[in-house]
C-alpha positions as CSV (number, residue, x, y, z in Angstrom):
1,X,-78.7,257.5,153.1
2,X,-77.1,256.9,156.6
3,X,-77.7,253.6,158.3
4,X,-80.1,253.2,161.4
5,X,-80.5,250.3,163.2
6,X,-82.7,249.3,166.6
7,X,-82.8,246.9,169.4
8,X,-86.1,247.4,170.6
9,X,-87.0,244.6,173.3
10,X,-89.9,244.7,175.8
11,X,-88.9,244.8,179.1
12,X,-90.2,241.6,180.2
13,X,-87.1,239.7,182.0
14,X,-83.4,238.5,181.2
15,X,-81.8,239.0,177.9
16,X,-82.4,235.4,175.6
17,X,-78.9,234.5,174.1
18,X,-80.9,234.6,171.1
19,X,-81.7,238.0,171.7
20,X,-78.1,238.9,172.4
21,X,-77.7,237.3,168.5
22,X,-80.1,239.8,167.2
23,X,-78.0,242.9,168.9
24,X,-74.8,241.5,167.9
25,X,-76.5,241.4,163.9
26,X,-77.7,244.6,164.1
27,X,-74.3,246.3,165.4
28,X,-72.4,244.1,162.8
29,X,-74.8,245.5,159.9
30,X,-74.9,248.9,161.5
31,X,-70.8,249.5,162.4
32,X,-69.9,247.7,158.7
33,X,-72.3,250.4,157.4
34,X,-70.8,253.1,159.2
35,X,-74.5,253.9,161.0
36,X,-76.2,254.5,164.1
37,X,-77.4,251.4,166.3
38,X,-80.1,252.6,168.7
39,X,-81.6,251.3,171.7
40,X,-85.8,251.4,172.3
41,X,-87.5,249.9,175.2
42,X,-91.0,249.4,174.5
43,X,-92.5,248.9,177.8
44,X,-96.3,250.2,176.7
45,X,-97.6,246.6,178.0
46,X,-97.3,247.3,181.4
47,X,-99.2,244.1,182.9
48,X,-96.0,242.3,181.5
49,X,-93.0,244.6,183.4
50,X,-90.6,243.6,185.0
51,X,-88.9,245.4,187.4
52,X,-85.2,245.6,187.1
53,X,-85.1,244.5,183.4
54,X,-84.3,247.5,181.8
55,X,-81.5,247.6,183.9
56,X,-80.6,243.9,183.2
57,X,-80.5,244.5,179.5
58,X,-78.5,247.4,179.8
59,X,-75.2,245.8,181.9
60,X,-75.9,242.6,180.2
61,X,-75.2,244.8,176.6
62,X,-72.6,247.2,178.2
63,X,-70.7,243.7,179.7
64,X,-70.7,242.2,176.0
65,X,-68.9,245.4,174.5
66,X,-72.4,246.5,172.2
67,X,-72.6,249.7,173.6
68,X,-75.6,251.3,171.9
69,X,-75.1,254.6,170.2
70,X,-78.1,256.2,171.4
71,X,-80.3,255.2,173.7
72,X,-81.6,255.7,178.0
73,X,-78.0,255.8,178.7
74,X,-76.7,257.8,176.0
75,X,-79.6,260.0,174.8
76,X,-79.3,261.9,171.8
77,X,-81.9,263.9,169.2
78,X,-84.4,261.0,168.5
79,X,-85.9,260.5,172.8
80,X,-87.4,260.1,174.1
81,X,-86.4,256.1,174.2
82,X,-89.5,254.8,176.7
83,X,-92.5,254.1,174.5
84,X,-94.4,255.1,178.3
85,X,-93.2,258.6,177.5
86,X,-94.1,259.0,173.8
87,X,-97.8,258.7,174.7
88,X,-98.3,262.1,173.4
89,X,-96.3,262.0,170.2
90,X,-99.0,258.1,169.8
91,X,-102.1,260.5,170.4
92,X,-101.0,262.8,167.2
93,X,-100.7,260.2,164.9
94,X,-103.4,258.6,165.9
95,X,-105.5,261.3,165.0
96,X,-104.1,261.1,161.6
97,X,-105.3,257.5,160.8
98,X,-108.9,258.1,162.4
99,X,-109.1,261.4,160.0
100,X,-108.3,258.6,156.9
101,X,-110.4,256.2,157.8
102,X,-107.5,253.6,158.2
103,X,-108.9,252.7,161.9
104,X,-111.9,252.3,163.9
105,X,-113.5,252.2,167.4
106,X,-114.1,249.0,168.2
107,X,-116.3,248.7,171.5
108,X,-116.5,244.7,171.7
109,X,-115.6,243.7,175.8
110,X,-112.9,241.6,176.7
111,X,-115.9,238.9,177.8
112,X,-117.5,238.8,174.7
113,X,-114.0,238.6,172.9
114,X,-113.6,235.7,174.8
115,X,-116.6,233.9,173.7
116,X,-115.4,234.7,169.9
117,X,-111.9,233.1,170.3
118,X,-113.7,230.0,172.5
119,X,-116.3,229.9,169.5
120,X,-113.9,229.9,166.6
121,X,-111.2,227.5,168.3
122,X,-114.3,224.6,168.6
123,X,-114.4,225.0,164.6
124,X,-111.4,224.7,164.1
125,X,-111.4,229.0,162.5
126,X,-108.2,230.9,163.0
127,X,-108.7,233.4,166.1
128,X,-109.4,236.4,164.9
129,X,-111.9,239.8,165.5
130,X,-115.1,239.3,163.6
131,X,-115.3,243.2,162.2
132,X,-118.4,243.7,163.9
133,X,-117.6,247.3,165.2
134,X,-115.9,247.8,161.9
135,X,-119.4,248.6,160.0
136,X,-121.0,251.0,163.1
137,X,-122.6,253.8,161.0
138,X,-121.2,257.7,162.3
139,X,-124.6,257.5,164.8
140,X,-123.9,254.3,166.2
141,X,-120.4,255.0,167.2
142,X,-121.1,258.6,168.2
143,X,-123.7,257.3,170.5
144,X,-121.7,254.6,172.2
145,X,-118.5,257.4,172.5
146,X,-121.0,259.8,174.0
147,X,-122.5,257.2,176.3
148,X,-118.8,256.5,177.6
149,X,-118.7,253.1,176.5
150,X,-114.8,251.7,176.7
151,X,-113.6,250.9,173.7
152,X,-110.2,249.9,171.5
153,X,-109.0,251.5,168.5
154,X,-108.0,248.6,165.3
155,X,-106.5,248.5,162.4
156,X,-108.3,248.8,159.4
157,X,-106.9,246.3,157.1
158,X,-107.9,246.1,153.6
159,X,-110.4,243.1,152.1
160,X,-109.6,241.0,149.0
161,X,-105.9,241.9,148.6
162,X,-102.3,240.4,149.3
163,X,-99.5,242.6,151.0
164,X,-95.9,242.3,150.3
165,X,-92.6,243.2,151.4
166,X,-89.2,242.3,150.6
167,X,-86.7,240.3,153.5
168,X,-83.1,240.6,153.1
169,X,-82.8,237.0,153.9
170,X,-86.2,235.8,153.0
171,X,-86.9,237.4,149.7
172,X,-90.3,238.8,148.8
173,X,-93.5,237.4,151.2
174,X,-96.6,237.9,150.4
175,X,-99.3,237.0,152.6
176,X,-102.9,237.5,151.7
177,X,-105.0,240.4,153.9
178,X,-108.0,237.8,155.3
179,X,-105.2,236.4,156.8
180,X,-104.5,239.7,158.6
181,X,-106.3,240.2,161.7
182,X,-108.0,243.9,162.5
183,X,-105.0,244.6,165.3
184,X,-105.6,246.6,168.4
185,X,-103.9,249.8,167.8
186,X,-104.8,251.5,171.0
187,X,-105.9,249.6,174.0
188,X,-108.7,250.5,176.2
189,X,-106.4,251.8,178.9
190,X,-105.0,254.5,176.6
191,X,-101.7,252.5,175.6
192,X,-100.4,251.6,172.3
193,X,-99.7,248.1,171.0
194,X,-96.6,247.5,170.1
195,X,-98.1,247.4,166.3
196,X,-99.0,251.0,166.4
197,X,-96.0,252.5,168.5
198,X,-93.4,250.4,166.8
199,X,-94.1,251.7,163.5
200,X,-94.5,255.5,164.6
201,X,-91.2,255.1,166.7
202,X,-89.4,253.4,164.1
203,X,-90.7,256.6,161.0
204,X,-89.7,258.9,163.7
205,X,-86.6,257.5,164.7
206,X,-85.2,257.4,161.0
207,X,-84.8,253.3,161.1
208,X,-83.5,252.2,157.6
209,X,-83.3,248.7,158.5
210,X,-85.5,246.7,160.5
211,X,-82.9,243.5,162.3
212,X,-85.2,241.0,164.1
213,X,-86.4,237.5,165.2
214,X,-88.3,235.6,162.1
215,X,-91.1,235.2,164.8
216,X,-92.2,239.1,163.6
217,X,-92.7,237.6,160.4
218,X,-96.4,237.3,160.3
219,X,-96.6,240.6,162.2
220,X,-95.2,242.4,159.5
221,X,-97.3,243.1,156.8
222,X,-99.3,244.6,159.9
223,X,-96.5,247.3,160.0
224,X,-96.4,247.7,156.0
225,X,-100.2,248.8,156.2
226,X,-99.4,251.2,158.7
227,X,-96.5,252.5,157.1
228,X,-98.3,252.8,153.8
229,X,-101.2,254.3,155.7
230,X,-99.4,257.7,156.8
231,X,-97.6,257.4,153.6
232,X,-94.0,256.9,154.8
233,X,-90.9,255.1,153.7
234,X,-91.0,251.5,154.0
235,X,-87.4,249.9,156.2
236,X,-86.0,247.4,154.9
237,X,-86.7,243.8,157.1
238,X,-84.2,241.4,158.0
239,X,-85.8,238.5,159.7
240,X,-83.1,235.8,161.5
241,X,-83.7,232.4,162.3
242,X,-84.3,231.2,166.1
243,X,-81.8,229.3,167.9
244,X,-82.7,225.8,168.8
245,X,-81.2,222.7,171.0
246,X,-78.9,219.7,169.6
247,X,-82.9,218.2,170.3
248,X,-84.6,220.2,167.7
249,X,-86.8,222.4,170.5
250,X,-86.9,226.6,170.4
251,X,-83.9,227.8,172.8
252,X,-86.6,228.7,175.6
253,X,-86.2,228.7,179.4
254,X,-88.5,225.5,179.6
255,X,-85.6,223.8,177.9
256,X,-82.5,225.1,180.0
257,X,-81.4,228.6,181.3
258,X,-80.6,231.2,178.3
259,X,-80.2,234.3,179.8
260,X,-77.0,236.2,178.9
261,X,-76.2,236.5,182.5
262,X,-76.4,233.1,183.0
263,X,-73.9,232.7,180.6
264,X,-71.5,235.2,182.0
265,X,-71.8,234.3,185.5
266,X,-70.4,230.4,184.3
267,X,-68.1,232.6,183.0
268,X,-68.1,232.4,179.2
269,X,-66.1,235.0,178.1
270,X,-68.1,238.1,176.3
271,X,-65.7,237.6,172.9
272,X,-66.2,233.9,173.1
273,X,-70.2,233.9,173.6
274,X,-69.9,237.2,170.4
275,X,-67.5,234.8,168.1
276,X,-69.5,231.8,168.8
277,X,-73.3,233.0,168.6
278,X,-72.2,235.0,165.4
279,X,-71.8,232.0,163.4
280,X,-74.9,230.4,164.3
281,X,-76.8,231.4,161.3
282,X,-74.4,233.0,159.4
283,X,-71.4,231.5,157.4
284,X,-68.9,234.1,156.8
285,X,-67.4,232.1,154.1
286,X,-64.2,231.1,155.3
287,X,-62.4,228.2,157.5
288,X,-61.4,230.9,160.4
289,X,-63.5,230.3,163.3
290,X,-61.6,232.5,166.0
291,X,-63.1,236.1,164.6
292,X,-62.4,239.3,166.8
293,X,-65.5,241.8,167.1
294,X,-63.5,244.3,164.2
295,X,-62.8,240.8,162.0
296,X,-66.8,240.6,162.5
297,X,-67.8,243.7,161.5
298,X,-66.0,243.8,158.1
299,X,-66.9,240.5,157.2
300,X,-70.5,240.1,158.6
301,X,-73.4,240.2,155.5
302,X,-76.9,240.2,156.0
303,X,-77.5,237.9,152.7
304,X,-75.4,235.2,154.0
305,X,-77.7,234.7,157.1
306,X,-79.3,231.3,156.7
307,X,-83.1,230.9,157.1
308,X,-83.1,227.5,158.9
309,X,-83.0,228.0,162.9
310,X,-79.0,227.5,164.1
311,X,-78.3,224.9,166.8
312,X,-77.0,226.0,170.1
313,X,-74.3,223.4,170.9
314,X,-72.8,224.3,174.5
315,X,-70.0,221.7,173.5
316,X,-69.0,224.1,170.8
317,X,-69.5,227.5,173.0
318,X,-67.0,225.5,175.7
319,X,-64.3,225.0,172.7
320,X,-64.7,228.5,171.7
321,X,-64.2,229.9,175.0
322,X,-61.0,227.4,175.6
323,X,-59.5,228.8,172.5
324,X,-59.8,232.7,173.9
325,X,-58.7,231.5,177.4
326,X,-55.5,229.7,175.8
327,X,-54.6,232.5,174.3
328,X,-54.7,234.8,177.1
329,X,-51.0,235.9,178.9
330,X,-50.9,234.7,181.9
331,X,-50.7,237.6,183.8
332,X,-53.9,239.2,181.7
333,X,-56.3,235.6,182.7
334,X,-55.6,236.1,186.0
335,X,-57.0,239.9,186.0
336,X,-59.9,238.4,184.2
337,X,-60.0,235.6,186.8
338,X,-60.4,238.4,189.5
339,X,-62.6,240.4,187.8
340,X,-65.2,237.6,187.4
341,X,-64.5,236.7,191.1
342,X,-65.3,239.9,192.6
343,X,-68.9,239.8,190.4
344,X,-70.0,236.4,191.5
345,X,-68.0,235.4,193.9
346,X,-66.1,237.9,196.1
347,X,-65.8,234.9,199.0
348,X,-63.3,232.8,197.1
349,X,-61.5,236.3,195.6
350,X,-60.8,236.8,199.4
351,X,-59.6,233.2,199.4
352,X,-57.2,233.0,197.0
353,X,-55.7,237.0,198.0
354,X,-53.8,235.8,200.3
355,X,-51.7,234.1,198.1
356,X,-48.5,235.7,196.0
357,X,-49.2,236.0,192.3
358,X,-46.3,233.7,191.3
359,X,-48.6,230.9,193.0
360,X,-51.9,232.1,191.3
361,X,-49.4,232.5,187.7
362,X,-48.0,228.7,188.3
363,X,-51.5,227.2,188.8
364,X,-52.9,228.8,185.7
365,X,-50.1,227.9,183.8
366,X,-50.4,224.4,184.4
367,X,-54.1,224.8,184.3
368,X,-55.0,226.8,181.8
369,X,-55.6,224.2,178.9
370,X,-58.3,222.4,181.0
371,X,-60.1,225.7,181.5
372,X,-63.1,225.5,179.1
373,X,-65.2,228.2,181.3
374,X,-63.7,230.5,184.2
375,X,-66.6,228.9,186.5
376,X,-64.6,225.9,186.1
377,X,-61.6,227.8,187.8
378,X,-62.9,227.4,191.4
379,X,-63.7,223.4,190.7
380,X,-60.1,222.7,189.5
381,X,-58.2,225.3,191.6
382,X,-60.2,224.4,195.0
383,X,-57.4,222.1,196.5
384,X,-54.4,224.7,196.0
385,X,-56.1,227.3,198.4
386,X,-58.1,224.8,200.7
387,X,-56.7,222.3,203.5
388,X,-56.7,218.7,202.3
389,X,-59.9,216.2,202.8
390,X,-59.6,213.5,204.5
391,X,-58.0,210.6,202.6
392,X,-59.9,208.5,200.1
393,X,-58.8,205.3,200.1
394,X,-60.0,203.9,197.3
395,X,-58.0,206.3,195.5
396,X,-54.9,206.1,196.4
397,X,-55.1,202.6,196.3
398,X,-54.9,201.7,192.6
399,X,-54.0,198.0,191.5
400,X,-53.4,199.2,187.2
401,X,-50.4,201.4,189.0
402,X,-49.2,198.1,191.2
403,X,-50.5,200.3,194.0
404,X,-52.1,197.0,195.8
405,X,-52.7,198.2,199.5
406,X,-52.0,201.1,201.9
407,X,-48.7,199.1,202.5
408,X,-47.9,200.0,199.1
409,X,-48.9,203.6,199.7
410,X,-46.9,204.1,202.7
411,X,-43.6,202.7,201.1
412,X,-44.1,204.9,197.6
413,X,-44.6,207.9,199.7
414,X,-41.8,207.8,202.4
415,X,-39.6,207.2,198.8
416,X,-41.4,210.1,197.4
417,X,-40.5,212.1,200.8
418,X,-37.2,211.5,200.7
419,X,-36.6,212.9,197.5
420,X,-38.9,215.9,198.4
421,X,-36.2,216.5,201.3
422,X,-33.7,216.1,198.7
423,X,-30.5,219.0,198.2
424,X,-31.1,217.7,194.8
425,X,-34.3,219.1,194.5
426,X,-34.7,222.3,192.8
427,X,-38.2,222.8,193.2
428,X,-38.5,226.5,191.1
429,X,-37.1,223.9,187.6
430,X,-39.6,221.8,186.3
431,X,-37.0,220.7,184.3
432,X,-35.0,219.7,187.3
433,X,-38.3,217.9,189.0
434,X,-38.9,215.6,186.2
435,X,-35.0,214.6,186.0
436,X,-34.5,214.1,190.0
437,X,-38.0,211.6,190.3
438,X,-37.7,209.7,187.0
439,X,-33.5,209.0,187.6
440,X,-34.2,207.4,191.3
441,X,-37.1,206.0,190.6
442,X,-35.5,204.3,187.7
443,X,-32.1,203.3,190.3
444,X,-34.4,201.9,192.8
445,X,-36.2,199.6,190.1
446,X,-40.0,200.7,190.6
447,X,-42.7,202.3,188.0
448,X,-43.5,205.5,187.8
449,X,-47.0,205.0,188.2
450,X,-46.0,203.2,191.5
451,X,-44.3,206.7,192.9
452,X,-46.7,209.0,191.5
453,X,-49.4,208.1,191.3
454,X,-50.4,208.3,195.3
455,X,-47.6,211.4,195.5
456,X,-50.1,212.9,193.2
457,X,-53.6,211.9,195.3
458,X,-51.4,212.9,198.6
459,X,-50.7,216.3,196.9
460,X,-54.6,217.3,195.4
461,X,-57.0,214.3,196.8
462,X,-58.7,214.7,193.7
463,X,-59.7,211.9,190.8
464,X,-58.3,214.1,188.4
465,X,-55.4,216.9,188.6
466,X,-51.7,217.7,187.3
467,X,-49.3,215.2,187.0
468,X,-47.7,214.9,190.6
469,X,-44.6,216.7,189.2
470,X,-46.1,219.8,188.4
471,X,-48.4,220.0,191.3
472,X,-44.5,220.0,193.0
473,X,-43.4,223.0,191.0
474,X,-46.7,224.7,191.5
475,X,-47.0,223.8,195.6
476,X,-43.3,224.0,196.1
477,X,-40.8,222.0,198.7
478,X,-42.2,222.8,201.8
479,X,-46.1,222.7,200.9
480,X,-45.7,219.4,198.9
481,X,-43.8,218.3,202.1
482,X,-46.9,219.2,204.3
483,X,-49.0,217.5,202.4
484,X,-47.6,214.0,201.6
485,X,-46.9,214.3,205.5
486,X,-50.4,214.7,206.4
487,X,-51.3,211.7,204.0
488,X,-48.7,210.0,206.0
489,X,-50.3,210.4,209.1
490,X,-53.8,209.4,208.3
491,X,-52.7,206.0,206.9
């Protein structure tokens, strides 16, 4: 039997990273398998839309590389996708579970609903419907449907009995029916719940495997009656952990932004966020932790998900993404560099343009291991494209380098100038750099701290940057020049 797998998310807002997970475990399974992933939005509770979320989910997906094989974008046989536009295909099988006597009308209003869950809280009862339109002889509902009266439609869930199904990852679960509530099926408006349409979508749709959040858990056996109501094959289920905080608390946007796009407009790289968020939850059994997407797919198992929630530790997302931006060519990080530039930030693309590649190649080179996200780029690179600020003073003064006044500055920079003006400079050798500073500053009997350290504040005017040498090779002769001048000038 051929593998089908779903994403089927409500369109309700941003992608959750934990989300993203679930997609990435379900195109694992599905690819491995040789099946077809699909992609359902289930937007049948409209009171909860969001505009512009479908369209969120989809570039967040397509920017990640987990294209969907069928789906709004790339429709095949099993549309259509929008639960909104099966309400026809709902209305059929509906029909079939009133003619069993597996539903009922239920004509209870929302107010006195209310009162029941207000009622039953006090006593400390679980919430649940009371069955009271559950028992309505034929006359009594006939009378209320022919009198117009609004009403639901429920699930008629079995008394006195347990219901089981087996989880890939949890084993068998068996919860007991009092524990299962009478669900809405069909609301008063006409619309299905998700409970009804995502088991009708998911027979008709051919899903073999059923890939979600362990949050569905207790939703479940709600599903199993209904598919053992029209008397159709039972998925499999494969319920993943949540992802929580170093703190122990649900990976929710009370506790910090979680979006996928939020992640890619820092600039996490869509391999990176894949590689890392793949292993949290899963052990693929082996000490490699740098695993390509195809790497993934042949060694991703469903059994070796763990049940206990995964923590998300940005500390280990930033060394994942260091290790794919390390191992980028040159030439291949700045196109990515760009690329991200022109998403989120087209101002400081039109910066940096006006600058020759070789300078842009130099400053990743020397840069490029203190990269941990590209939004870090701007941060660190800032002071190559920009004019100086103003001199800090308590900076450039520094008493661990015997730099012990402006006095001190002045001399170590004029020396520095000097050999900036130098024949003996050769300012396209690093090589040649290193040798020319450390020999004279050796001859004229000072530290090298005492040279470069305010060569390298005159040069970046930051706290932290490249060693003054290579911010020479990268700014060259006459920028470096420039620059210590300026500092010159405003002591």
């Amino acid at each position: 039997m051929s593998i089908v797998t779903r994403f089927a998310p409500s369109p309700t807002g941003y992608v959750h990273i934990g989300s993203l997970r679930t997609v990435l475990y379900n195109y694992l399974y599905t690819k491995q398998k040789g099946g077809k992933f699909m992609l359902r939005i289930e937007d049948t509770d409209r009171a909860r839309f969001v505009e512009g979320s479908v369209e969120n989910l989809l570039n967040s997906l397509a920017s990640v590389g987990l294209i969907p094989d069928e789906g709004p974008n790339n429709p095949g046989d099993s549309g259509p996708y929008y639960q909104s536009e099966r309400l026809d295909i709902y209305k059929v099988y509906l029909e079939q579970l009133l003619e069993r006597d597996k539903c009922y009308h239920c004509f209870c209003s929302s107010e006195r609903l209310t009162e029941l869950r207000t009622e039953q809280q006090e006593l400390g009862l679980p919430t649940k419907y009371d069955k009271k339109c559950r028992f309505l002889t034929p006359e009594e509902k006939k009378e209320r449907l022919d009198a117009g009266e609004s009403y639901t439609i429920r699930l008629k869930v079995p008394e006195n009995t347990e219901i089981s199904f087996t989880d890939t990852i949890r084993w068998k679960i068996t919860i007991p029916s009092k524990d299962v509530d009478d669900q809405v099926l069909i609301k008063a408006d006409g619309f299905p719940t998700y409970h009804f349409a995502v088991v009708v979508d998911d027979h008709l749709m051919g899903i073999t495997d059923i890939i979600r959040g362990d949050e569905w858990i207790p939703s479940t056996p709600k599903h199993v009656l209904l598919f053992e109501a029209f008397g159709w094959e039972i998925p499999r289920f494969s319920h993943v952990p949540p992802l929580i905080w170093m703190n122990k608390k649900k990976l929710s946007k009370r506790t910090g932004d979680v979006s996928v796009e939020a992640f890619l407009e820092k600039w996490y790289l869509p391999e990176a966020l894949l590689n890392y968020i793949s292993l949290l939850g899963w052990n693929p059994k082996t000490t490699q932790e740098i695993l390509s997407l195809s790497e993934l797919i042949e060694m991703f198992k469903l059994e070796d998900v763990h049940r206990a929630g995964a923590v998300f530790d940005i500390e280990r997302l930033d060394w994942f993404n260091s290790q794919y931006i390390m191992s980028y060519e040159t030439e291949t990080l700045l196109n990515k560099i760009k690329t991200y530039l022109k998403r989120y930030d087209q101002e400081y693309l039109d910066k940096i343009q006006d600058f020759p590649e070789e300078f842009h190649y130099k400053i990743l080179r020397e840069l490029k291991t203190r990269l941990k996200k590209m939004a870090d780029f701007k941060e660190l690179t800032a002071y190559f494209y920009e004019d100086l600020a103003e001199l800090d003073i308590e900076l450039i003064v520094n008493k661990k380098m015997k730099i012990e006044s402006l006095a001190d500055v002045k001399d170590s920079l004029w020396f520095a100038l000097k050999l900036l003006e130098s024949d003996k400079l050769d300012t396209e050798n690093q090589e040649s750099i290193k040798e020319l500073f450390l020999e004279e500053i050796k001859k004229a009997d000072r530290k090298n701290g005492q040279v470069l350290w305010p060569l390298r504040v005159a040069l970046s005017m930051q706290q932290f940057s490249p060693w003054a040498l290579e911010l020479i090779y990268v700014f060259g002769r006459e920028k470096s020049i420039e620059r210590v001048q300026k500092t010159l000038k405003q002591i």
